[in-house]
C-alpha positions as CSV (number, residue, x, y, z in Angstrom):
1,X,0.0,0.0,0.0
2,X,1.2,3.3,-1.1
3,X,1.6,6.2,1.5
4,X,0.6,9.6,0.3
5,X,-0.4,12.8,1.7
6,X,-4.0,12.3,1.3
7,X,-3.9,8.8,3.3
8,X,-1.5,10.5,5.9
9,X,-4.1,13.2,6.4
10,X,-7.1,11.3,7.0
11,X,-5.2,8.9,9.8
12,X,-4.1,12.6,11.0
13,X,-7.9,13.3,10.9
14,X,-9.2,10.0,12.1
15,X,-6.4,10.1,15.1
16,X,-7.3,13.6,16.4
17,X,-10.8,12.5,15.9
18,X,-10.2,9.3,18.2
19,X,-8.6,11.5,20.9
20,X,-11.5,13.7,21.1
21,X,-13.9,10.9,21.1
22,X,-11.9,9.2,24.0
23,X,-12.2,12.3,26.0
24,X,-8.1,12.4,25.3
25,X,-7.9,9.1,27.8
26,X,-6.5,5.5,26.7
27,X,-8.0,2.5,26.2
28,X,-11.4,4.3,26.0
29,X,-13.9,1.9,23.4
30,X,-14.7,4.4,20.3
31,X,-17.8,3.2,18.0
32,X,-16.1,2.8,14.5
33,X,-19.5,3.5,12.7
34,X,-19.4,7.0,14.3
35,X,-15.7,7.8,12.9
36,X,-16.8,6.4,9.6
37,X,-19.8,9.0,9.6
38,X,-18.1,11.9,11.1
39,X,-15.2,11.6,8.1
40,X,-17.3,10.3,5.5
41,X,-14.8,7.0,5.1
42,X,-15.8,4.0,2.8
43,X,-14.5,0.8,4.0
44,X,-11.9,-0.2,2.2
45,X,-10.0,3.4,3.2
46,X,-11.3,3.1,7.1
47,X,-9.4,-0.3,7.1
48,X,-6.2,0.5,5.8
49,X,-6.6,3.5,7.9
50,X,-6.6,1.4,11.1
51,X,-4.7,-0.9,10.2
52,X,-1.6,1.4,9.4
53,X,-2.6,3.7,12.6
54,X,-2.1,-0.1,14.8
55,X,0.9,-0.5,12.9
56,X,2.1,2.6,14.9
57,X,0.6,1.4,18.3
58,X,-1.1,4.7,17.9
59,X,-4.5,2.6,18.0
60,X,-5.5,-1.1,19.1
61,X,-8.3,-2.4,17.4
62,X,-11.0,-3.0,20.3
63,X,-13.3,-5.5,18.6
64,X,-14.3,-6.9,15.4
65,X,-17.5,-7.2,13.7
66,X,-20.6,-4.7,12.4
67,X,-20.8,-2.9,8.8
68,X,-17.1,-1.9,9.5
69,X,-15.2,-4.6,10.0
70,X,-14.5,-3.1,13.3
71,X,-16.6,-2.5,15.3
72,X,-14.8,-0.3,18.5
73,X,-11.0,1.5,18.8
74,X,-9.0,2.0,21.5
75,X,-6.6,5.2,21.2
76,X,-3.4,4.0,22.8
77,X,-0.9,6.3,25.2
78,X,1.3,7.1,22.2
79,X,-1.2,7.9,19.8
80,X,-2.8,10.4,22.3
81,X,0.7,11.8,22.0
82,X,0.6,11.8,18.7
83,X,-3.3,13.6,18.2
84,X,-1.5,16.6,20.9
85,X,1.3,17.6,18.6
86,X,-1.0,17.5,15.8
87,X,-2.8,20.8,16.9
């Protein structure tokens, strides 16, 4: 999978959206379906998108299953880091 600008964006967008959601707090369960509807994500896009952002330990994938795939994120310690220095 290529990296670009556009896909390094939205994981900005869907991080510092995560950290807001979580109240800025680890391990906090996120809906996925309300990500995917706040940034207008397909899929296909919202799953590479969390899968890169685990990658990174920035996010751990809190369960599977729903329209999404997944179905609830956790925001991890580092990727609340992360979401802070993105302001």
């Amino acid at each position: 999978m290529l990296i670009g600008g556009d896909f390094n964006n939205r994981a900005k967008q869907l991080l510092a959206l995560l950290a807001e959601r979580s109240d800025h707090k680890p391990n906090v369960k996120v809906d996925v379906a309300g990500l995917v509807e706040k940034l207008q994500l397909d899929r296909t896009e919202l799953k590479n998108l969390l899968e890169y952002l685990e990658g990174r330990q920035l996010v751990e994938i809190a369960s599977i299953g729903g329209p999404f795939l997944y179905g609830h994120v956790e925001i991890t310690e580092k990727g609340i880091l992360k979401a802070a220095k993105l302001k």
